[in-house]
C-alpha positions in Angstrom: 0.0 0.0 0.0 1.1 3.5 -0.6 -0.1 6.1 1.1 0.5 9.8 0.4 0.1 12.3 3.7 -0.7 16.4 2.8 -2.3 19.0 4.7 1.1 20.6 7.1 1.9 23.3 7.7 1.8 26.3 10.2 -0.8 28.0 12.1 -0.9 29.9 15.6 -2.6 28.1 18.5 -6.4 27.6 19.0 -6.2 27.2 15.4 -7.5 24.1 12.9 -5.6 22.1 10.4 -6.5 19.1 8.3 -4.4 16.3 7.4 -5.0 13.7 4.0 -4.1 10.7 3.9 -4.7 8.6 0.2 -4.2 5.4 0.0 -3.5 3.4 -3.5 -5.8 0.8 -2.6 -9.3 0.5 -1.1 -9.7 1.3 2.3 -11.6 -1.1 3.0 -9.3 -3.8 2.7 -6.8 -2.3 4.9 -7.5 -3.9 8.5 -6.3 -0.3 9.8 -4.8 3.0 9.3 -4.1 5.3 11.7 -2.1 8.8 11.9 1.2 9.1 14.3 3.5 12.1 15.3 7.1 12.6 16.5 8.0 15.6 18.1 11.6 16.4 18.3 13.4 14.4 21.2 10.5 12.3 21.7 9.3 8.8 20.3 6.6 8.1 17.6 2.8 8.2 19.4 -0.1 7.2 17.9 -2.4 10.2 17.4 -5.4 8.7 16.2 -6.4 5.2 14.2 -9.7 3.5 12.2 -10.5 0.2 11.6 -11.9 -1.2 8.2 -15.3 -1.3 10.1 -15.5 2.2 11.4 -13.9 1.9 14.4 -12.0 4.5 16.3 -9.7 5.3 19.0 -7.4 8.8 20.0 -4.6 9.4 22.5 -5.9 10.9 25.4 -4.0 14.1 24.5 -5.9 15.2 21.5 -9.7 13.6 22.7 -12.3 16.4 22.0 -10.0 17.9 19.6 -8.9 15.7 16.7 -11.4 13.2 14.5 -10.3 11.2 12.0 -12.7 9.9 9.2 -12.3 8.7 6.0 -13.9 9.2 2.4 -14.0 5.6 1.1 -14.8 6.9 -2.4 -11.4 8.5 -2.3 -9.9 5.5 -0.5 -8.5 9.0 1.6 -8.5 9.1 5.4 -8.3 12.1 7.4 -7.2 13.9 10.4 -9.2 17.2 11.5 -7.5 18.6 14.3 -9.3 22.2 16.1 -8.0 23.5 18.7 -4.1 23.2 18.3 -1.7 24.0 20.6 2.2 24.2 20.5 3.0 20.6 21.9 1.2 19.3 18.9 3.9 20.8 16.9 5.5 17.6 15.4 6.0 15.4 12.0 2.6 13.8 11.4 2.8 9.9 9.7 0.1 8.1 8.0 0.2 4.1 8.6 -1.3 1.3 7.4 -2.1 -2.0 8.1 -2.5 -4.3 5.4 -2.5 -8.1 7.0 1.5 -8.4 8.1 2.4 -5.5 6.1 2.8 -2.0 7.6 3.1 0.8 5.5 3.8 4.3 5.8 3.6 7.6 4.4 5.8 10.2 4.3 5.0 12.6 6.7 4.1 16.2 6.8 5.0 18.7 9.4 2.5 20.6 11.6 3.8 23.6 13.6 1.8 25.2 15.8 3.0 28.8 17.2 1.8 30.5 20.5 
């Protein structure tokens, strides 16, 4: 699977990006994708993920804040983040999981300034 991230970039705090993720296959064969971050000096975290069936789950850091959903028509899945603030500054990473096979995209920076 290849998957191609967009949507960076830079914007002051309280404000709203949103991140694409498109995938060269159908979603819905892909068990799970999910978006991740890496701030500098810290490890990888798993921001947000969805299932094949729907299904969702968030860190506890960005609950109330971020969604992720998906458009299967444009096998695309994205990341809608409000309410930013500076320690979501970080590279975002789009994964999937396609049976044993992980993929990733590359990733595109969000930096958010106070």
């Amino acid at each position: 699977v290849q998957l191609q991230a967009s949507g960076g970039g830079l914007v002051q705090a309280g404000g709203s990006l949103r991140l694409s993720c498109a995938a060269s296959r159908n979603i819905l064969t892909i068990n799970r994708m999910g978006w991740y971050r890496q701030a500098p000096g810290k490890q990888r975290e798993l921001v947000a993920g969805i299932t094949s069936v729907g299904i969702t789950n968030y860190a506890d850091s960005v609950k109330g804040r971020f969604t992720i959903s998906r458009d299967i028509a444009k096998n695309t899945v994205y990341l809608q983040m409000n309410s930013l603030k500076p320690e979501d500054t970080a590279l975002y990473s789009c994964k999937a999981v396609f049976g044993r096979l992980d993929s990733w995209g590359p990733g595109t920076l969000v930096t958010v300034s106070s």
